[in-house]
N, C-alpha and C positions, 0 to 999 in steps of 0.2 A: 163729418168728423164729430165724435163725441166727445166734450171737454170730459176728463178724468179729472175724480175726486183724489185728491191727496191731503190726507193727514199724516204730521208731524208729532211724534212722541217720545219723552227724554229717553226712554230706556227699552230693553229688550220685555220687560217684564209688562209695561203698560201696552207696547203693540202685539205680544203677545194675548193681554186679554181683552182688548179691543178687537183681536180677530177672531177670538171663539167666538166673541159677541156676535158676530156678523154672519158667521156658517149657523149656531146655534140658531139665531134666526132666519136663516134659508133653510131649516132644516123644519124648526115650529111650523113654516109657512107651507111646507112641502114635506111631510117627514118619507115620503119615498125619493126623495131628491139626489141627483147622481151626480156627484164629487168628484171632479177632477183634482188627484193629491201628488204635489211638488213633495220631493224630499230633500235633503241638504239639509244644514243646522239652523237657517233661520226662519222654518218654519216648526223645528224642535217644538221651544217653547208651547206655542201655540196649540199644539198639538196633547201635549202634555197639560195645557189646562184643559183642552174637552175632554181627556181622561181622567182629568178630575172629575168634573160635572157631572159625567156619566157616571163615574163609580159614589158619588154623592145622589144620584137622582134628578139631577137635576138639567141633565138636559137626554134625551133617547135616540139614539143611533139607530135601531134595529131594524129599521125598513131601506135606509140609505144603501146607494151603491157607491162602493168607493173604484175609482179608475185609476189605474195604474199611468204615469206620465211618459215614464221612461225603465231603459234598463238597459246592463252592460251585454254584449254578445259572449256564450262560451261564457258565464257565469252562473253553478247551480245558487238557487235559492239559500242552501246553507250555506255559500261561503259567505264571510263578512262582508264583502262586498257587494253583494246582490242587492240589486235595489227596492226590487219585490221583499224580500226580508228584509230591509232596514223598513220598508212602508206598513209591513204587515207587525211587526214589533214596539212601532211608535203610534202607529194608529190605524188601522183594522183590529187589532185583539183588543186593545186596551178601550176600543169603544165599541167593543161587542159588533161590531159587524160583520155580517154574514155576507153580502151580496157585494163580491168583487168581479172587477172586468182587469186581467192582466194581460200585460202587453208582451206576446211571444212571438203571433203571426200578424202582419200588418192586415192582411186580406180577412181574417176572423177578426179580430179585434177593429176594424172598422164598422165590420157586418152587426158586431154584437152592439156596437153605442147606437147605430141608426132605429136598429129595434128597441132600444132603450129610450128614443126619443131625441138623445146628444145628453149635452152638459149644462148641468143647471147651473152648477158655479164650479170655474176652475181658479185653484189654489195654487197658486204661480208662487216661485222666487225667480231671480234676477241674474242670467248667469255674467260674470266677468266683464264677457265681449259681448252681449245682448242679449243672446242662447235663449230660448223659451224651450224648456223640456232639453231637447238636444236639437234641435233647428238650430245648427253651427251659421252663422254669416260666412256668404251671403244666403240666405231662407226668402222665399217670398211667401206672399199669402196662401198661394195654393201649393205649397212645399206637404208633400203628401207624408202617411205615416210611411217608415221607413227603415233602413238601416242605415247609419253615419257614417264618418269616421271622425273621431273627434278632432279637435284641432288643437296644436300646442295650448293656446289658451286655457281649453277648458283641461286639455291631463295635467297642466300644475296646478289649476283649483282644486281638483278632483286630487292630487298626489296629499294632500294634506289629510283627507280622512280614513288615507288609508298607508299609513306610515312606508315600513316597508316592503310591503305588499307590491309588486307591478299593476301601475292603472290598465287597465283594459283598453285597445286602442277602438272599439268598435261599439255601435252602441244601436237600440232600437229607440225611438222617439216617437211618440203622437205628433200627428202630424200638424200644420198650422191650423189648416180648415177645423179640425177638432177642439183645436184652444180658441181659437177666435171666434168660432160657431158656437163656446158657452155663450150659454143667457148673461150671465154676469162675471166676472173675474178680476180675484183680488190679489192682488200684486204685495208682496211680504217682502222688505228687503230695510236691511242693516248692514252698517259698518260704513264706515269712512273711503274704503276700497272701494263704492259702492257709490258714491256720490255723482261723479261723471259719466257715468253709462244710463244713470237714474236720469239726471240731466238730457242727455240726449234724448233717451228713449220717451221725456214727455214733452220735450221743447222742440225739437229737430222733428225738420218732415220724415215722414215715414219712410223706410230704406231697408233694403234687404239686407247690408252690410250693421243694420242694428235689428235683427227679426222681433225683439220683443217692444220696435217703434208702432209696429201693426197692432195694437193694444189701444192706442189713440180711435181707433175705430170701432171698439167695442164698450160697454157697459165698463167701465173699470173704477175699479178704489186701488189707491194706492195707498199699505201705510206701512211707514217708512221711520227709523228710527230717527234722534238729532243727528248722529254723524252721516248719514245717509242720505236727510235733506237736501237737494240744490238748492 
């Protein structure tokens, strides 16, 4: 078992630029280095200051691959809901990146990371009920990439970003092996709603009934806002 780093910070804004901090330098260290990218709103921020950096000069994107984590089934790219277009809108355009791997066919998009090498760092949030990517509970470690079906849990998270739109009941997901085979992965999570799953997920033995408990076994940083702290 790998003790996981967790830091605590009062606001969205300081763990926000505590996590450019951190990609920004796996990127210095490595700038061909291949990205594993969560979307949802609490890696927004964070997202939005490396497009800062980058449209400042100040930090270079251009060799990185960015990996797509997940995505709705029977969603084109232009609808609002598309996850590929919320990831490519927040961060592939806005940091100049050219070299993506999207997730359409489980059996290419496997084939494509192995030749890639895998994942140098994945950029996790925290879903509700455990959820890594869409590895709905119960997920074990070798929970392949795939197609889901989401669970109640996550279409009421998911119904809030997307008003009155119908959530999508079906989803593709990277698979565990791909997120827990990054080199390293940094765990982003806020809100108060947020605090007991966070809880479980580093205190509680690992479980497939909490799939993002399997993170205990790898490289992890977690930073976590104050309401989100256990």
């Amino acid at each position: 078992m790998v003790e996981p780093t967790l830091r605590v910070f009062p606001d969205a804004g300081a763990l926000a630029h505590a996590a450019a901090d951190l990609i920004c330098a796996e990127v210095r260290a490595k700038p061909e280095a291949v990205l594993l990218v969560a979307t949802g709103n609490t890696p927004m921020p964070t997202y939005a200051e490396l497009a800062r950096r980058a449209a400042a000069g100040e930090a270079d994107f251009g060799r990185v691959t960015a990996v797509q984590l997940d995505e709705y089934v029977g969603v084109p790219e232009d609808d609002p809901r598309s996850l590929w277009g919320w990831m490519e809108r927040a961060f592939v355009r806005p940091l100049g990146i050219t070299r993506t791997v999207r997730l359409s066919d489980p059996a290419t998009f496997d084939a494509e990371l192995r030749a890639l090498g895998g994942i140098d760092l994945a950029v996790l949030g925290l879903g509700p009920n455990g959820h890594l990517g869409f590895n709905e509970p119960p997920s074990n470690p070798g929970a392949p990439t795939r197609r889901v079906t989401l669970t109640p849990a996550s279409l009421e998270s998911n119904r809030a970003y997307w008003g009155d739109l119908p959530v999508p009941q079906d989803a593709l997901t990277a698979g565990m092996p791909v997120i827990l085979g990054a080199r390293r992965a940094l765990l982003l999570v806020s809100g108060e709603h947020k605090r007991e799953i966070l809880r479980r997920t580093l205190t509680e033995p690992p479980t497939p009934e909490v799939p993002a408990s399997f993170l205990q076994r790898t490289p992890l940083t977690v930073l976590a806002d104050a309401a989100a702290a256990p």
